[in-house]
C-alpha positions as CSV (number, residue, x, y, z in Angstrom):
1,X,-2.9,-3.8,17.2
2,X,-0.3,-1.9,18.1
3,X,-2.6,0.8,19.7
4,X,-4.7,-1.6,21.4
5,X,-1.7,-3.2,23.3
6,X,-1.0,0.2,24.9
7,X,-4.6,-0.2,25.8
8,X,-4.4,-3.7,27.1
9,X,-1.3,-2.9,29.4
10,X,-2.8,0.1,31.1
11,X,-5.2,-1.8,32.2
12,X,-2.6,-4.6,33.5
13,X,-2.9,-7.0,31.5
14,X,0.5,-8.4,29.4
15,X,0.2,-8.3,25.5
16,X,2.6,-9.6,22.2
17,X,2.2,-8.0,19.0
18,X,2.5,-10.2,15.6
19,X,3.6,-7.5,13.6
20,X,3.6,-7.1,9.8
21,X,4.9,-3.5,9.3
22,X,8.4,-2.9,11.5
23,X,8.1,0.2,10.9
24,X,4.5,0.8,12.5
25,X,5.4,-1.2,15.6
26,X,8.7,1.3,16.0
27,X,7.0,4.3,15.7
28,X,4.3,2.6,18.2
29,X,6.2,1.2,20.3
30,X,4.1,-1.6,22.2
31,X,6.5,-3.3,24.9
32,X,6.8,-6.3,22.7
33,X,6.6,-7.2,19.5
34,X,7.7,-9.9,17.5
35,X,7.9,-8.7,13.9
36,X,7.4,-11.1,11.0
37,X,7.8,-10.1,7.5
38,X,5.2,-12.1,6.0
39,X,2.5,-11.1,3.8
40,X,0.0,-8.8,5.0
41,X,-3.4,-10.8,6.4
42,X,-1.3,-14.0,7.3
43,X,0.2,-12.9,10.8
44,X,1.3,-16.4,11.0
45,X,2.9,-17.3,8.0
46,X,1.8,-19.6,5.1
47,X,-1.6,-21.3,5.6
48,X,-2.0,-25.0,6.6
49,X,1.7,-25.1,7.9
50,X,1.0,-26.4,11.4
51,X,4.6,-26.3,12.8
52,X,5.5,-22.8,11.4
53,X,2.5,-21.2,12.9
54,X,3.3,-23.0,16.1
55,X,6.6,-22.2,16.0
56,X,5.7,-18.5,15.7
57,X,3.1,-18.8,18.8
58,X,6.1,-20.4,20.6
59,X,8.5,-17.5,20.1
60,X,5.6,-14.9,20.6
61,X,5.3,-16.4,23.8
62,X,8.9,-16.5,25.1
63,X,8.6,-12.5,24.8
64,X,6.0,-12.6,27.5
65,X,9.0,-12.5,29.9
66,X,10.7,-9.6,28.7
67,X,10.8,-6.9,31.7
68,X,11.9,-3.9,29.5
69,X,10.7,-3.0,25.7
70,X,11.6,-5.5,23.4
71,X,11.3,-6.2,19.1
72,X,12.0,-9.7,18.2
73,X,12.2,-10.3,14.4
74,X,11.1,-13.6,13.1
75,X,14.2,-15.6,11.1
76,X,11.6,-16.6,8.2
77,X,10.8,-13.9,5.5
78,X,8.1,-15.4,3.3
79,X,7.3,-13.5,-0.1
80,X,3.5,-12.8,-1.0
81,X,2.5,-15.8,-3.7
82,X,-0.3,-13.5,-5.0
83,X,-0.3,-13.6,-8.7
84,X,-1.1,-9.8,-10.7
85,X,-4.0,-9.3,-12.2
86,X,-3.8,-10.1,-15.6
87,X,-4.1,-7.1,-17.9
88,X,-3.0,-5.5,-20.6
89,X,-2.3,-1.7,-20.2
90,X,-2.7,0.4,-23.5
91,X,1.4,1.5,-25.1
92,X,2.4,4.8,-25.0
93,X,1.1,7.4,-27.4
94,X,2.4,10.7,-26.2
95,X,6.5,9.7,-25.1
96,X,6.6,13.6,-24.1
97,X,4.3,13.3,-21.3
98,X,5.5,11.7,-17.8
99,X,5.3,7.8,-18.4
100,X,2.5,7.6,-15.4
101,X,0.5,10.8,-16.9
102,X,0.5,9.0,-21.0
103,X,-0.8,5.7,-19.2
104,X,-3.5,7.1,-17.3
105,X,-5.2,9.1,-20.4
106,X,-4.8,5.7,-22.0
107,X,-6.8,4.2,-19.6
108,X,-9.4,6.5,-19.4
109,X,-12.0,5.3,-22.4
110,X,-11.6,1.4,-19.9
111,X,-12.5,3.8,-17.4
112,X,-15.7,5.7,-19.0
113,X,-16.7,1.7,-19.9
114,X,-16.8,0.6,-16.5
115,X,-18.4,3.2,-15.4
116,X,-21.2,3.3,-17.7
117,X,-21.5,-0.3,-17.0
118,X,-21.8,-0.3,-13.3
119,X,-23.1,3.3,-12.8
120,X,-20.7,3.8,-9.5
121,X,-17.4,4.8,-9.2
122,X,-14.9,4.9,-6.4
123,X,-12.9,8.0,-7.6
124,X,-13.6,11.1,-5.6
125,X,-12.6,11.0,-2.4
126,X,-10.3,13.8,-3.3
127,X,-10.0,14.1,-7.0
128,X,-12.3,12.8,-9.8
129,X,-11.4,11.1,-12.9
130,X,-10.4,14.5,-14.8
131,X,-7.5,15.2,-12.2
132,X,-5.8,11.9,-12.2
133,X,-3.6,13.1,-14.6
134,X,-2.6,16.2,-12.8
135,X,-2.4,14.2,-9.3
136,X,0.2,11.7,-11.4
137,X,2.1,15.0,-12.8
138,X,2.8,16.0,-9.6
139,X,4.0,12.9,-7.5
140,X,5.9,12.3,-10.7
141,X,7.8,15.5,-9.7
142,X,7.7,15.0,-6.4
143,X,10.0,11.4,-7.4
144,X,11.7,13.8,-9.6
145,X,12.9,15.4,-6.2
146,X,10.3,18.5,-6.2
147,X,9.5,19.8,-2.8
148,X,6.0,18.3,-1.7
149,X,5.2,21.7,0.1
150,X,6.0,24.1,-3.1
151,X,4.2,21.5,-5.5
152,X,0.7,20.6,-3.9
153,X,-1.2,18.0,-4.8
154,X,-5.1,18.9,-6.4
155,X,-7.0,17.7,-4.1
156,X,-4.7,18.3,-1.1
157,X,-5.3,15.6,1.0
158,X,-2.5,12.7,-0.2
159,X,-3.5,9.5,1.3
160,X,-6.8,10.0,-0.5
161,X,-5.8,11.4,-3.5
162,X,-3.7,8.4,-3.9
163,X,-6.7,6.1,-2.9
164,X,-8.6,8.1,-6.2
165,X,-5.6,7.5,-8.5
166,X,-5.7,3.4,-7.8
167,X,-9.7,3.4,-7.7
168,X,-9.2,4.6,-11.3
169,X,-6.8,2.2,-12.2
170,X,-9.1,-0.7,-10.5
171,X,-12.2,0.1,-12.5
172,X,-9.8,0.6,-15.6
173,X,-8.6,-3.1,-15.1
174,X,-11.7,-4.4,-14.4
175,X,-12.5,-4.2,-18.1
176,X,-9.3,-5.1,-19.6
177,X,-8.2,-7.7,-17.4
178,X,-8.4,-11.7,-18.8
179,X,-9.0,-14.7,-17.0
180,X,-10.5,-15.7,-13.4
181,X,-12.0,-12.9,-11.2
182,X,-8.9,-11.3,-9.4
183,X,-8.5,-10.7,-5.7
184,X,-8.2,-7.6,-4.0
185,X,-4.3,-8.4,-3.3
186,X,-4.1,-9.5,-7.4
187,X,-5.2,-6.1,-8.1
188,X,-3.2,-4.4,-5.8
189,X,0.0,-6.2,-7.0
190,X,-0.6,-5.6,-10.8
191,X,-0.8,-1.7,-9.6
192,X,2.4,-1.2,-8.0
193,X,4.8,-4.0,-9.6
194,X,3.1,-3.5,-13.2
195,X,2.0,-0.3,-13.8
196,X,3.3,3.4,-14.2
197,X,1.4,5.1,-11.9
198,X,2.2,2.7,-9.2
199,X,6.0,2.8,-9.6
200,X,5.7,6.6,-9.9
201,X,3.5,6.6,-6.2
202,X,6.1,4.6,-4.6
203,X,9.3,6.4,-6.0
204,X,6.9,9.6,-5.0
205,X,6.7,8.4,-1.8
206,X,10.1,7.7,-1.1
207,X,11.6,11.2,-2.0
208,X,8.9,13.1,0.2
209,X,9.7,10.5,3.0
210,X,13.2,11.7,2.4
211,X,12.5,15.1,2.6
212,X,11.3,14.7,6.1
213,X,7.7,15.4,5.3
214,X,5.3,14.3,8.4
215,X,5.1,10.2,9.2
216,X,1.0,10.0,8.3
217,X,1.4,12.1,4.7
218,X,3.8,10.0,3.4
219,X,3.4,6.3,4.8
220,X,0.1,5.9,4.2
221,X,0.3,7.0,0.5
222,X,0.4,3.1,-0.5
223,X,0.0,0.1,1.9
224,X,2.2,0.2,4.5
225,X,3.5,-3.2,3.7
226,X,5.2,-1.6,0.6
């Protein structure tokens, strides 16, 4: 969106940007935006509330007038309600290894199930299933406070590395989890509030971002609204 308003006002015409990621719209920089820290997919806050969402309109609006560069932030912050997926994730077996490493071997025979059963896997973009272990290894170092350029990744290319790592983890669930069938966002939270590897890919994440490593390796290792 952010892009496409740079588009919109070349070509004269006056744009607003409902923003869900502050620190996209800084980096982009449309003339105005009017950040609101609500849940990813509900750029107007919670669904049915007819006076929030026109409350946020309004105020959207009013930034129409700015002359120069301007970043409103909403007052209301509302927290995602998506419940985890429920799913139990094997113990440890090996307390030696790194805590993400010991969970992903646990996972793998779920894995090897799933697959078998559906014949398709999403792991490979970068890495296949026999180097999610290393890929964890390493950002578990890199949260350790490694240096991101002296410790490579297999596979190189992090954003999709990291894509391979939660595929794995997804297909894993799939066959443990209990209940109804989960939503994307279910599966998403379960990975990085419940499990290893997701804490370790966040933490990883951090430290390189701290390290001053380039905008686009970093940010886009996990969603940018984490």
């Amino acid at each position: 969106m952010c892009t496409l308003a740079h588009v919109f006002e070349a070509a004269g015409l006056t744009t607003v940007v409902l923003a869900s990621m502050r620190e996209v719209a800084e980096r982009m920089a449309p003339p105005r935006v009017l950040y609101c820290e609500f849940p990813l997919g509900r750029p107007l806050g919670r669904p049915d509330d007819v006076a929030l969402q026109r409350d946020v309109l309004d105020r959207a609006l009013v930034l129409l007038d700015a002359s120069e560069t301007e970043l409103d932030t909403y007052p209301l912050v509302i927290e995602s309600d998506e419940t985890p997926l429920a799913c139990a994730i094997p113990p440890r077996f090996d307390p030696t290894l790194p805590p993400a490493v010991d969970e992903a071997q646990g996972l793998r025979a779920a894995y090897e199930r799933s697959l078998e059963a559906r014949r398709v896997t999403a792991v490979g973009r970068a890495i296949g299933a026999d180097q999610v272990t290393d890929a964890l290894a390493v950002l578990h170092q890199w949260a350790q406070g490694a240096s991101w350029k002296e410790t490579p990744l297999p596979g190189k290319i992090t954003v999709a590395v990291c894509h391979d790592i939660r595929a794995y983890y997804t297909e894993a669930a799939l066959q443990l989890a209990t209940g109804p069938a989960p939503g994307a966002r279910s599966v998403e939270a379960w990975f990085y509030a419940q499990t290893e590897a997701g804490r370790t890919m966040q933490a990883a994440r951090e430290a390189i971002r701290d390290q001053g490593a380039p905008f686009p390796f970093w940010f886009y290792m996990a969603p940018g609204h984490r």
